[in-house]
C-alpha positions as CSV (number, residue, x, y, z in Angstrom):
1,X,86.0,87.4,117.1
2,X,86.7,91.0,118.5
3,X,84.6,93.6,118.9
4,X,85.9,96.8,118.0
5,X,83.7,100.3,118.0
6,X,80.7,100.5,115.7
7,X,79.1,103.5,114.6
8,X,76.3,104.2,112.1
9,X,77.1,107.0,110.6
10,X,81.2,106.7,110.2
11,X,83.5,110.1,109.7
12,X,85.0,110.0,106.3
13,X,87.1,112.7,106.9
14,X,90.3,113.4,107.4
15,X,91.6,110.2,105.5
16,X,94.3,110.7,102.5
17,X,91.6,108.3,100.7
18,X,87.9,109.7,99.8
19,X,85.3,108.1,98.4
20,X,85.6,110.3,95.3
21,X,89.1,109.1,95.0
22,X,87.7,105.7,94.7
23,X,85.4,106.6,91.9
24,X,88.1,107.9,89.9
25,X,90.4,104.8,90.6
26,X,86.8,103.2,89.3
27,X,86.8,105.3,85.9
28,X,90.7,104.9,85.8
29,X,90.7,100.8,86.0
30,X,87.4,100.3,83.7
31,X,88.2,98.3,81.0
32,X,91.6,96.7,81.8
33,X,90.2,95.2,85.2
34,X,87.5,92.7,85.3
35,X,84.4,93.6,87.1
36,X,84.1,90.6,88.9
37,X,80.7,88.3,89.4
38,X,79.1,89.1,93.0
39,X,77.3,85.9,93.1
40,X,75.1,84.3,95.6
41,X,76.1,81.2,97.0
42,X,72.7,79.1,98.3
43,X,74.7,75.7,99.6
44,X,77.4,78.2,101.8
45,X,74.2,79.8,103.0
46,X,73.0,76.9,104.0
47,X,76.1,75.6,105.6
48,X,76.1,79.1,107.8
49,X,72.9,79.9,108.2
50,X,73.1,83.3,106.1
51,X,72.7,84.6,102.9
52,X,76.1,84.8,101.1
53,X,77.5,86.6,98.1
54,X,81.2,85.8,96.8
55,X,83.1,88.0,95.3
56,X,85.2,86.1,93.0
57,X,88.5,88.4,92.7
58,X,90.3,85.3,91.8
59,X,89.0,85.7,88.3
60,X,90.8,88.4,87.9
61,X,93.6,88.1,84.4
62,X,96.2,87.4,87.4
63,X,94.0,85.5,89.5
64,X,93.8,88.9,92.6
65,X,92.1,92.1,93.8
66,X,96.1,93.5,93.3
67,X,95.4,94.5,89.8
68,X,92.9,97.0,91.2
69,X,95.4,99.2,93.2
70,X,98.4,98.2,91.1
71,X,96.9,99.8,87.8
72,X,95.7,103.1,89.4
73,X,98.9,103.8,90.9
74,X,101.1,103.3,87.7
75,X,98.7,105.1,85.9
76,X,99.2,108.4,87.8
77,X,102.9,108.0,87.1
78,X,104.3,110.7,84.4
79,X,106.1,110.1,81.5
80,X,109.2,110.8,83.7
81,X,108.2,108.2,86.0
82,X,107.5,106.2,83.7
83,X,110.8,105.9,81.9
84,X,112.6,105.2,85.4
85,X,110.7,102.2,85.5
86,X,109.0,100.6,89.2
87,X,109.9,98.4,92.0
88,X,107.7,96.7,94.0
89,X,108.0,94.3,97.0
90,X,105.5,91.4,97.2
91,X,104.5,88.0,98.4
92,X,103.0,87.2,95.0
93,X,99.7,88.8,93.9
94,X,100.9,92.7,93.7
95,X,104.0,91.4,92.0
96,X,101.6,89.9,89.3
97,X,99.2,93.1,89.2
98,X,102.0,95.6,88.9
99,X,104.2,93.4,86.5
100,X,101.2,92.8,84.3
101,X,100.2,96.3,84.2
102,X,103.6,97.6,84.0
103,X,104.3,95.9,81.0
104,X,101.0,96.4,79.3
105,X,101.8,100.5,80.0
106,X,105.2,100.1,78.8
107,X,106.9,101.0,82.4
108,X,110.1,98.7,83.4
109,X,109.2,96.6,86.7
110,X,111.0,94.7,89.3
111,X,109.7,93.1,91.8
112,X,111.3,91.9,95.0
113,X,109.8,88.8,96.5
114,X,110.9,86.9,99.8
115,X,111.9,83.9,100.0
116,X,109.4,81.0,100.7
117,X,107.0,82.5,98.1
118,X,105.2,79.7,95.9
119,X,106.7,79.2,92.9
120,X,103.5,80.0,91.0
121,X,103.6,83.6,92.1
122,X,107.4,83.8,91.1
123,X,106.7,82.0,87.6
124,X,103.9,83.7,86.9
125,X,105.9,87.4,87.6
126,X,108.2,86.4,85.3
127,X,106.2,85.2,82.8
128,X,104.7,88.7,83.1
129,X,107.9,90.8,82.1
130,X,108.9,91.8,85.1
131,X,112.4,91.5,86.2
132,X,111.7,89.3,90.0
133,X,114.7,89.0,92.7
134,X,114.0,86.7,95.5
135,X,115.4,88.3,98.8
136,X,114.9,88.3,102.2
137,X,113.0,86.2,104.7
138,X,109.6,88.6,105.2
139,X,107.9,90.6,103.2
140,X,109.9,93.5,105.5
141,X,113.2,92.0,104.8
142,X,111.6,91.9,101.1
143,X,110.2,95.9,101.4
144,X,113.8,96.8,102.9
145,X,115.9,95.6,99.7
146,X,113.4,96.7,97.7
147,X,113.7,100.3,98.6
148,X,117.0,100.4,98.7
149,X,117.9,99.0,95.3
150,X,115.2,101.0,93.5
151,X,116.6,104.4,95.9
152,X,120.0,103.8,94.1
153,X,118.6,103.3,90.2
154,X,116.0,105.8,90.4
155,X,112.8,103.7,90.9
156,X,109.7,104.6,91.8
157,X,108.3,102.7,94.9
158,X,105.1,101.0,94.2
159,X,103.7,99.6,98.0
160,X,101.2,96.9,98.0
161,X,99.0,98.8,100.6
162,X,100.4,102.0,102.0
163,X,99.4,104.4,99.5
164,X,96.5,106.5,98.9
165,X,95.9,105.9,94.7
166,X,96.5,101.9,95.9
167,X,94.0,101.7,98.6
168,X,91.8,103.5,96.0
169,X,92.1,101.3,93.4
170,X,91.4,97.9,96.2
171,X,88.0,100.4,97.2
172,X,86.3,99.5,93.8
173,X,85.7,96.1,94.6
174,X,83.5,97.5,97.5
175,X,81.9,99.7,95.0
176,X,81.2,96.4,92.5
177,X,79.8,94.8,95.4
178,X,76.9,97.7,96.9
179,X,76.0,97.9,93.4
180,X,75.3,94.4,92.6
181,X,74.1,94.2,96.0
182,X,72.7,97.1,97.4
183,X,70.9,94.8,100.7
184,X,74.2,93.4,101.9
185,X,74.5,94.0,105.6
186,X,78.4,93.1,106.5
187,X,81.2,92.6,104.5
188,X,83.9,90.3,105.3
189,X,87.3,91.0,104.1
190,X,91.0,89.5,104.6
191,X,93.8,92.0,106.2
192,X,97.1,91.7,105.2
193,X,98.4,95.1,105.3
194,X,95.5,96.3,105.0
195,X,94.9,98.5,101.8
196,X,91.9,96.4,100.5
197,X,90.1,96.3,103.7
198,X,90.5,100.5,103.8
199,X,89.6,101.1,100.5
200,X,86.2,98.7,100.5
201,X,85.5,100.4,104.3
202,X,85.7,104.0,102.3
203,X,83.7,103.3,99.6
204,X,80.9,100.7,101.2
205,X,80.2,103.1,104.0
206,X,80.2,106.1,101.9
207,X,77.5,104.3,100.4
208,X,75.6,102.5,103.4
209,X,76.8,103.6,106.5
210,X,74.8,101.4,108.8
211,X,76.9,98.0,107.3
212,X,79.1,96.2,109.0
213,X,82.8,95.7,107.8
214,X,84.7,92.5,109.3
215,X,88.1,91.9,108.9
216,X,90.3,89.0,108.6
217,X,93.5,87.3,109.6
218,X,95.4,84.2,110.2
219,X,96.4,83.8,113.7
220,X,99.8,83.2,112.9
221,X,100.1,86.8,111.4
222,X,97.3,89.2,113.8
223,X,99.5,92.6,113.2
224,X,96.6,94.0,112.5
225,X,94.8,93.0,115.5
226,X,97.9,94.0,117.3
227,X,98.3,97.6,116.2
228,X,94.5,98.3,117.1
229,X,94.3,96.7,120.2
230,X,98.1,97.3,121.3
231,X,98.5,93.9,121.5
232,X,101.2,91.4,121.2
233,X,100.6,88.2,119.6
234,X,103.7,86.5,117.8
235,X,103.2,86.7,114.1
236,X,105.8,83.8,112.5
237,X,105.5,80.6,110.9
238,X,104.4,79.1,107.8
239,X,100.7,79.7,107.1
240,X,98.2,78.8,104.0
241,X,97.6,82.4,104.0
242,X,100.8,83.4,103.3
243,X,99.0,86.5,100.9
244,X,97.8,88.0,104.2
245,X,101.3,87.1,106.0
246,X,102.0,90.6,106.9
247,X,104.2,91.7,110.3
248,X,103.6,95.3,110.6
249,X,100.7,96.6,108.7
250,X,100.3,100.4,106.8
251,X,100.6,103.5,108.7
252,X,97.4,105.1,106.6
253,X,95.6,101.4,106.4
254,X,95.9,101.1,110.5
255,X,93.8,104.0,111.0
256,X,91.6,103.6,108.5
257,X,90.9,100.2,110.1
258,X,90.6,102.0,113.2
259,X,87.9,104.4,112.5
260,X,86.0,101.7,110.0
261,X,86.6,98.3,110.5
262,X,83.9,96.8,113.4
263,X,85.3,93.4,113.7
264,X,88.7,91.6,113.9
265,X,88.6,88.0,113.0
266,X,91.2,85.2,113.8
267,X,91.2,82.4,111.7
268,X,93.7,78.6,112.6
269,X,95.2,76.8,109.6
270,X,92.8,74.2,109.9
271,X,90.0,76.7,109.5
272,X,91.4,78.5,106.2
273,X,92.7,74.7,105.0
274,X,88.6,73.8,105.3
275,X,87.8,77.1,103.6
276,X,89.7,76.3,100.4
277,X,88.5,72.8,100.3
278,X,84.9,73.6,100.2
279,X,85.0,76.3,98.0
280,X,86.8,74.4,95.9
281,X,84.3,71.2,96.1
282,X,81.2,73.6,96.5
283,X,81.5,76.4,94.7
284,X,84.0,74.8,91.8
285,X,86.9,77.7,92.4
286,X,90.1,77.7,93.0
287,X,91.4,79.9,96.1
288,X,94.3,80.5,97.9
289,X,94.5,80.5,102.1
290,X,94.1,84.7,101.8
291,X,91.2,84.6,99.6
292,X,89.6,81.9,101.9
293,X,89.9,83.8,104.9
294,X,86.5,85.2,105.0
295,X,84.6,81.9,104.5
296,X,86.8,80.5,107.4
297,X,85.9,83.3,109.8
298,X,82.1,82.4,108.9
299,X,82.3,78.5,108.9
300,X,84.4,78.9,112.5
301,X,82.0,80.9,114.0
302,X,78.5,81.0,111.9
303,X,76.0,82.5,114.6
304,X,78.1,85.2,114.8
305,X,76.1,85.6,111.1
306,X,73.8,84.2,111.5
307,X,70.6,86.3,109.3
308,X,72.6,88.5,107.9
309,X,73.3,89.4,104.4
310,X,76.8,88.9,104.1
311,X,79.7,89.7,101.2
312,X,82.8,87.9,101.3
313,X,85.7,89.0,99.1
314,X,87.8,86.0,97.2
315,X,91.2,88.3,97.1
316,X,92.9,85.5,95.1
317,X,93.4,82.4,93.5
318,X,97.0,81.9,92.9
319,X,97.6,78.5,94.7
320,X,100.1,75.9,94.3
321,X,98.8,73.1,92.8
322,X,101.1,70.5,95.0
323,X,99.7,72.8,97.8
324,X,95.8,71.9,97.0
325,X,95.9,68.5,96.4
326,X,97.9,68.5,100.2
327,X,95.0,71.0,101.5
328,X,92.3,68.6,99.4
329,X,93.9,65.0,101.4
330,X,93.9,66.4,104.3
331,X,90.5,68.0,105.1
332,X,89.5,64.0,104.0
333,X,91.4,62.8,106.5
334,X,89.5,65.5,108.8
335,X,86.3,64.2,107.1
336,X,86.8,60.6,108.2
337,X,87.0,60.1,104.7
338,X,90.8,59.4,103.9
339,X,92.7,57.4,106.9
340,X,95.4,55.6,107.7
341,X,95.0,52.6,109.5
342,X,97.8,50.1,111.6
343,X,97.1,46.4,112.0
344,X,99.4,43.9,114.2
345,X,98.8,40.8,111.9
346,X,100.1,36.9,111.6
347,X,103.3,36.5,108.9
348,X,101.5,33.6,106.8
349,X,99.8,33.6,103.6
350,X,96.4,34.7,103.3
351,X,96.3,37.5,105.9
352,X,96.5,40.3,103.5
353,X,93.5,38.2,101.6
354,X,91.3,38.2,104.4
355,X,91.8,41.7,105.8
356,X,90.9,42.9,102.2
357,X,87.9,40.4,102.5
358,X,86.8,42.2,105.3
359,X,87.2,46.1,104.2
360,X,85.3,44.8,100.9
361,X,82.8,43.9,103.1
362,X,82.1,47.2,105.2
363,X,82.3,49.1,102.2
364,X,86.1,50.8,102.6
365,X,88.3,51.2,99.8
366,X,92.1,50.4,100.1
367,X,94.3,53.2,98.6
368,X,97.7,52.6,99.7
369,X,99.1,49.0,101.2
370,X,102.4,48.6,102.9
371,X,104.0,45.3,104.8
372,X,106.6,46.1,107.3
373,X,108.4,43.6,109.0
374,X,111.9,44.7,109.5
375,X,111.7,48.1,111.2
376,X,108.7,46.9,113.9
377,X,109.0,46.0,117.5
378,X,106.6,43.3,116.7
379,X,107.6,39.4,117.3
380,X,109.4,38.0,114.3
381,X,106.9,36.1,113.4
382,X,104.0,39.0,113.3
383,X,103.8,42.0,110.4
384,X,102.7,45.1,110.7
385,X,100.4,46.2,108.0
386,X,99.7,49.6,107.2
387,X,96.7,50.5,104.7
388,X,95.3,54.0,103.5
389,X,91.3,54.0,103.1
390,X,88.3,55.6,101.6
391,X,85.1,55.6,103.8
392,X,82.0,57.6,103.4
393,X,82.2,59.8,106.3
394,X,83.2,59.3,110.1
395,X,80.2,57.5,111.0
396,X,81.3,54.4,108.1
397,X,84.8,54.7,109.5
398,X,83.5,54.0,113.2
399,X,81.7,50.9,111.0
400,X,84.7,49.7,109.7
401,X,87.0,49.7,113.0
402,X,84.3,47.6,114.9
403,X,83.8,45.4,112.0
404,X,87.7,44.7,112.3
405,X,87.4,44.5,115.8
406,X,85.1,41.9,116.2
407,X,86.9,40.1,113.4
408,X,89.6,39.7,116.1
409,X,92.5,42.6,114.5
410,X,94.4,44.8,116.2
411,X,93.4,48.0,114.3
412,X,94.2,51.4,115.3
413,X,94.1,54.7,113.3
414,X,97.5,56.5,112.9
């Protein structure tokens, strides 16, 4: 984790976002946005040794924070606007906010949306009203297109995080959250391109300027990290937190992330894949890789936390299904909960029997059972046997290899 400059008392000026803004945005949203739960979370604190509140943004109608920004912005539009109808350029959750919205308002929308987006997001845009065109490799190659084609039909331009009445909008969750809980110390938020990070920063230090705002990102995408600390990390590949996948963040966001933000967070995909997992077997909910982002950064490094009073910010919950049952198998495999085992064994009756015998006996469970005899460099007269099983933890799985070791098998884990 980075340290970036901290001050107590932050300068709120000169941003194209106030805190006033923010209120409006509040006034503008109530009613057709959920005000969220800000709930407190006593197993998490007890995993991290700190008292946490969740903000659970993936109960939003589209499952995001999005709606927030997406809704102030169309609603400043005039009746001119309006009639052109909007384009926006997403990865998923600001399609959904501004394709909902748009419709409910009456305002043609199109959304441009790279490929390699989960077909949720897509399916759910459509299902929305909004006309959806998958283009492009990024979200840049995405934004380029996007701007274009609406440029030559008379669009308006709605960006997912460089614009002022957005980044408002995204600053009322950071309102939601002082109010419900006026002690919270730090506030730990994912960065894509930044807009919800500036807009909480703006309206939680207006309101306590001693806390402490953390941001978040996956390694594979740190632009954000980058453009503050001229750096150069590679941003590329697939990640679970392809919500906060961003290459070059916002022009306004970056130095409102500058001036406000005291932390920079790097999070691996095993971290955010653990994340999800235990908020969805702890907490019961549903997350994508972005929204985990902040209970990654705390379960990676919890002293860094440690006694504080600490907000993290669920930005979404739109998740493939295919994706969390992968996420879900693999962090038991982490576990020592879900492995795959490889025995050299005899080809006569009865082995399979008494290898069973043997698992029933230390308490493992056999999933999944496969014979190979054919593609093996064993001797033709030997199989290899390959089993999936359920133990209790590591500790019963260290149990079960030695009782197959000293029943005289060839076990390894693969």
């Amino acid at each position: 984790m980075t340290e970036l400059s901290q001050t107590t008392s932050p300068d709120l000026s000169g941003f194209p976002v106030a805190p006033s803004d923010i209120q409006a945005a509040a006034d503008t949203i109530r009613g057709a946005v959920v005000e969220t739960p800000c709930s407190y979370s006593r197993t998490l604190s007890g995993i991290c040794g700190c008292e946490i509140w969740l903000k659970f943004e993936n109960l939003q109608f589209t499952s995001s924070f999005k709606e927030r920004g997406a809704l102030n912005r169309l609603t400043a539009l005039t009746a001119e606007e309006r009639a052109r109808g909007v384009i926006a350029m997403s990865a998923g959750n600001h399609a959904q906010g501004v394709a909902y919205h748009a419709k409910r308002l009456g305002i043609p929308a199109t959304i441009v949306m790279p490929v390699g987006t989960p077909m949720v997001k897509v399916e759910n845009t459509r299902h929305h009203g909004a006309e959806v065109v998958v283009t492009g490799a990024t979200l840049e190659e995405a934004a380029a297109f996007a701007r274009s084609h609406g440029e030559a039909r008379g669009m308006i331009f709605v960006h997912p995080y460089d614009d002022p009445l957005v980044i408002a909008g995204q600053g009322t969750v950071g309102l939601e959250m002082m109010r419900a809980v006026p002690e919270l110390d730090t506030l730990v938020v994912p960065i894509g391109g930044g807009g919800l990070i500036s807009g909480i920063a703006i309206a939680a230090k207006a309101i306590k300027p001693s806390l402490r705002i953390l941001g978040v990102e996956a390694w594979l995408y740190p632009s954000m990290y980058n453009a503050i600390h001229d750096g150069n990390l590679p941003a590329r590949g697939d990640t679970l937190a392809e919500g906060i996948a961003v290459k070059s963040p916002g022009k306004i966001t970056t130095e409102i992330v500058r001036r406000l933000v005291d932390d920079i967070a790097l999070v691996n995909e095993a971290e955010l894949e653990r994340a999800v997992a235990t908020l969805i077997s702890i907490e019961k909910t549903v997350v994508e890789g972005a929204g985990a982002a902040g209970l990654a950064a705390l379960m990676s490094d919890p002293t860094r936390f440690a006694g504080h009073k600490v907000g993290l910010v669920l930005s979404g919950g739109n998740i493939d299904t295919r994706l969390i049952a992968s996420v879900l198998t693999r962090e038991l495999a982490r576990e020592g909960r879900l492995t795959q085992l490889s025995l050299d064994i005899p080809d006569r009756p009865g082995q399979l029997a008494a290898v069973a015998a043997l698992l029933a006996e230390a308490g493992a469970n056999i999933i999944e059972v496969s014979h190979q005899r054919t593609f093996s460099e064993l001797p033709a007269k030997a199989t290899l046997l390959q089993l999936v099983i359920e133990t209790r933890d590591a500790a019963h799985l260290d149990e079960v290899m030695a009782r197959l070791s000293a029943s005289g098998l060839s076990a390894r884990c693969t």
